[in-house]
N, C-alpha and C positions, 0 to 999 in steps of 0.2 A: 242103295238108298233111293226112294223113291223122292220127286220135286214134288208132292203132296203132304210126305212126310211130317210130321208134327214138331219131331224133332226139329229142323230147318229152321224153323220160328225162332227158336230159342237158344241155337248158338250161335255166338258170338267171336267175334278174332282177339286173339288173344292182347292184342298192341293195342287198339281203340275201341274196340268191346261194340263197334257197329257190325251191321248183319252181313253173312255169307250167301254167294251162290252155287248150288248146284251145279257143276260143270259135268256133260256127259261127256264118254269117252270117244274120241275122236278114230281108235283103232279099236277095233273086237278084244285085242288080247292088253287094252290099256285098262284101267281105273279109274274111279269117278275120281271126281275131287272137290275139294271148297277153294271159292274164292275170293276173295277182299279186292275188288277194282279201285280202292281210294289206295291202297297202300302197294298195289300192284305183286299180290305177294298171293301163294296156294299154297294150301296145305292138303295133305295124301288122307285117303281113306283107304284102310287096309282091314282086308277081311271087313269089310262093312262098319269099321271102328275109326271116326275122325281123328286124325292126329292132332290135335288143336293146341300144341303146346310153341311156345314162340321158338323154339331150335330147332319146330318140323317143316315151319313154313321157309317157303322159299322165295325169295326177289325175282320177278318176271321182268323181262327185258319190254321195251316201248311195241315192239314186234308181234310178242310171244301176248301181252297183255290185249291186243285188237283179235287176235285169233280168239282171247278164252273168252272176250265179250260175245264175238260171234255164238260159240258154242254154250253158252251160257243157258241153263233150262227154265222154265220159268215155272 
């Protein structure tokens, strides 16, 4: 998924229906992902298909959550 993408605009997290961000991969052999920094919570993209359903995201620790601001795309 491209941070240009059209898509990006118009999805949503599934908990508070505010906007995601593009996270790039931090290793070569990792995966993008989407991210909710209000609820501190990502969700996987696989095969280029967002998982957006609220049993795929996962709670980030206070740690884990300054690292994916850093790598956050814009």
């Amino acid at each position: 998924m491209k941070p240009d993408d059209p898509l990006l605009k118009i999805l949503a997290c599934p908990l508070d229906k505010g906007p995601l961000h593009l996270v790039a991969p931090d290793e070569p052999d990792r995966a993008e992902l989407l991210y909710n920094p209000r609820l501190h919570r990502r969700y996987p993209i696989v095969d280029g298909i967002p998982q957006l359903l609220p049993s795929s995201g996962e709670q980030v620790s206070d740690d884990e959550h300054e690292a994916l601001l850093e790598r956050i795309t814009s």
